[in-house]
Phi, psi and omega in degrees: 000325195290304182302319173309332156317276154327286204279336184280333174293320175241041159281312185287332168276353197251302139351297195293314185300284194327316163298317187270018167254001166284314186316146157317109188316307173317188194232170170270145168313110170269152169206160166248130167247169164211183167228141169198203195247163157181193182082191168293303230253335221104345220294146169308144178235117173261132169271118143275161156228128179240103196289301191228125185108199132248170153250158154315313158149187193266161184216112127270154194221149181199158208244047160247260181242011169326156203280345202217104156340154154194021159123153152088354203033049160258124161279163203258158172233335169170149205253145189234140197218115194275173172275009181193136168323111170255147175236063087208222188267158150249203201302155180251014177241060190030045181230140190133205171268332189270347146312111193245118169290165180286200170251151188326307190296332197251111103335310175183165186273163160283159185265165190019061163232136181267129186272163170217161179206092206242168220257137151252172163225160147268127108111073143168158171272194177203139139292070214220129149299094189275175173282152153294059246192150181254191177297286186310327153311280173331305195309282198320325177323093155310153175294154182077014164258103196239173178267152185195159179085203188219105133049248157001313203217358142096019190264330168308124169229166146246126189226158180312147176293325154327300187301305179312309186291335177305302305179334223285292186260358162311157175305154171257000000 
């Protein structure tokens, strides 16, 4: 009985190391994202706030037959890819590295569809609440405004870019 014992304490304990050799060297990323306008032309804008870690760059999505699952039964229609990792905000006049403009081609959403826009990493997670936001929302949008919250859940706002950077990394 005592070797029964013995060997399930240390199976369990040999487990236990194993599981916590799962965890990540890193801590997971917290970021905040939005959407806004910005520029000359206006342009779709994806916004961070990367409070901790890094990210990759952004993923939109939306939840029709767009080509690539990503969760959420949203699909991706296309990753804005920064050229270096960001770990923190850039310019507070939507200018910088933390900025993906959008591709030439997305001019505006189709209507009554929910779009999503979220923060990614490669080989780490990340911890980001993306926005949420439909066409008609966006339409409404000035430069120098973002979107932030979901739709959805009734969590969607606009707020001044000051109120974002205000806003970014507080607790929820």
């Amino acid at each position: 009985m005592h070797r029964r014992t013995a060997f399930v304490c240390t199976v369990a304990t040999l487990g236990a190391l194993a599981l916590s050799g799962c965890t990540a060297d890193e801590p997971a990323t917290t970021a905040t994202v939005g959407l806004g306008r910005g520029g000359e032309r206006a342009e779709v804008l994806g916004v961070v706030v990367v409070c901790s870690g890094s990210i990759d760059g952004l993923d939109l999505a939306a939840s029709d037959s767009a080509p690539a699952a990503i969760g959420d039964t949203l699909r991706r229609i296309t990753r804005w890819v920064s050229p270096s990792p960001v770990t923190q905000l850039g310019a507070t006049d939507l200018s910088g590295r933390t900025i993906w403009p959008a591709d030439r081609e997305i001019e505006q959403f189709p209507p009554g569809v929910d779009f999503a826009l979220g923060a990614y990493a490669t080989d780490r997670s990340v911890l980001s609440r993306p926005v949420v936001f439909t066409a008609e929302q966006f339409d409404t949008l000035s430069v120098g405004e973002i979107i932030v919250g979901d739709v959805r859940d009734g969590t969607s706002k606009t707020l001044s870019v000051q109120e974002f950077l205000g806003v970014a990394c507080r607790p929820r």
